[in-house]
Residue, then its C-alpha position, 0 to 999 in steps of 0.5 A: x500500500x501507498x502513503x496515499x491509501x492510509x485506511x481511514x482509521x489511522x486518520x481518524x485516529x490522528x485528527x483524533x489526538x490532533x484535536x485533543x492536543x489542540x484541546x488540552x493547549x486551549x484549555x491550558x491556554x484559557x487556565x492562563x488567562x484566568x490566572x492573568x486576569x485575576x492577577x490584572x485584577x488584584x494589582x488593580x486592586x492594590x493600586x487603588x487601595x494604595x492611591x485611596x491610602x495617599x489621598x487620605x494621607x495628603x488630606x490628613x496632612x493639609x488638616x492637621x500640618x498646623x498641629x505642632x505649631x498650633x500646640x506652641x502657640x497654646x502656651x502663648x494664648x494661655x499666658x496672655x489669659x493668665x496676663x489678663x486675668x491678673x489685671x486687677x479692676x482698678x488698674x483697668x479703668x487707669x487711663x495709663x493702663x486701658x490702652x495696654x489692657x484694649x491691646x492685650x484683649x484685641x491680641x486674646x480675640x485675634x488669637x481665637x480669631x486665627x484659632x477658629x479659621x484652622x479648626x481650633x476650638x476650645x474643649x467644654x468642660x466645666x459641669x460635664x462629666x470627666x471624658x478621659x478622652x477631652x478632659x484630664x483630671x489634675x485634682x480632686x476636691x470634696x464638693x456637696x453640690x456636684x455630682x462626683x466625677x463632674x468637672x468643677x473647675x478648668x484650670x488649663x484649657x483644653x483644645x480640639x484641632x478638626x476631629x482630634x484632640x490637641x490638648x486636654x483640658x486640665x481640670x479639678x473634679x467633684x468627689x464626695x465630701x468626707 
């Protein structure tokens, strides 16, 4: 017999394993390119959380840039409360002294002024009860008419930048009279 006169069975038989071959390579081929794909997916995935993460570090850091001066300039704007509050009545309506106290008081508004712009505000405290995460308690002091563990006095400020807390405030707090 000739080459040309192949008994039809061995063709069938070799398109047969052909077309099996070629499945197999397709079907490895396909398994690839899921696996590809789900590769592109996760490193989009990841690009993504990582450009959020940066943006909310950007944001963070526009927020709260002014944090450490800001905690410097507190000490300034308590010294001037104290300097203030030191002036005695008499000595406020001598006309020597009312420019001086007109300017320290303008300075004191200019300061909450520039406060208040960046988010800065003053912590309540006084009458609430102590909140550990606002408020730290420097005394305890016997007192009938409040409520132990109400804040009865503010001896230091206390100051919230944006959502976060700047300083406490310093305070005494009621307990039971013995």
């Amino acid at each position: 017999m000739s080459e040309e006169t192949t008994p039809p069975q061995d063709e069938a038989a070799v398109a047969a394993k052909a077309e099996g071959a070629e499945m197999e390579r397709l079907a490895a081929l396909e398994a690839e390119l899921e696996a590809v794909k789900q590769e592109v997916l996760y490193a989009k995935a990841d690009t993504q959380n990582v450009r959020r993460r940066l943006e909310k570090d950007i944001a963070d850091a526009r927020a709260y840039a002014a944090t450490g001066f800001a905690r410097d300039v507190l000490s300034v704007a308590d010294n001037l409360s104290r300097a203030l509050e030191a002036i005695p009545a008499e000595l406020r309506e001598d006309e020597k002294l009312k420019a001086l106290v007109a300017g320290l008081e303008a300075t004191g508004r200019e300061i909450e002024k520039v406060f208040t712009s960046h988010g800065i505000v003053r912590v309540a405290a006084v009458g609430l009860p102590l909140d550990p995460n606002q408020h730290q308690a420097m005394i305890e002091v016997p007192h009938a008419d409040a409520e132990p563990g109400t804040v009865i006095q503010e001896l230091a400020a206390g100051y919230m930048i944006k959502d976060r807390l700047l300083r406490p405030a310093m305070v005494a707090v009621a307990k039971k009279p013995e």
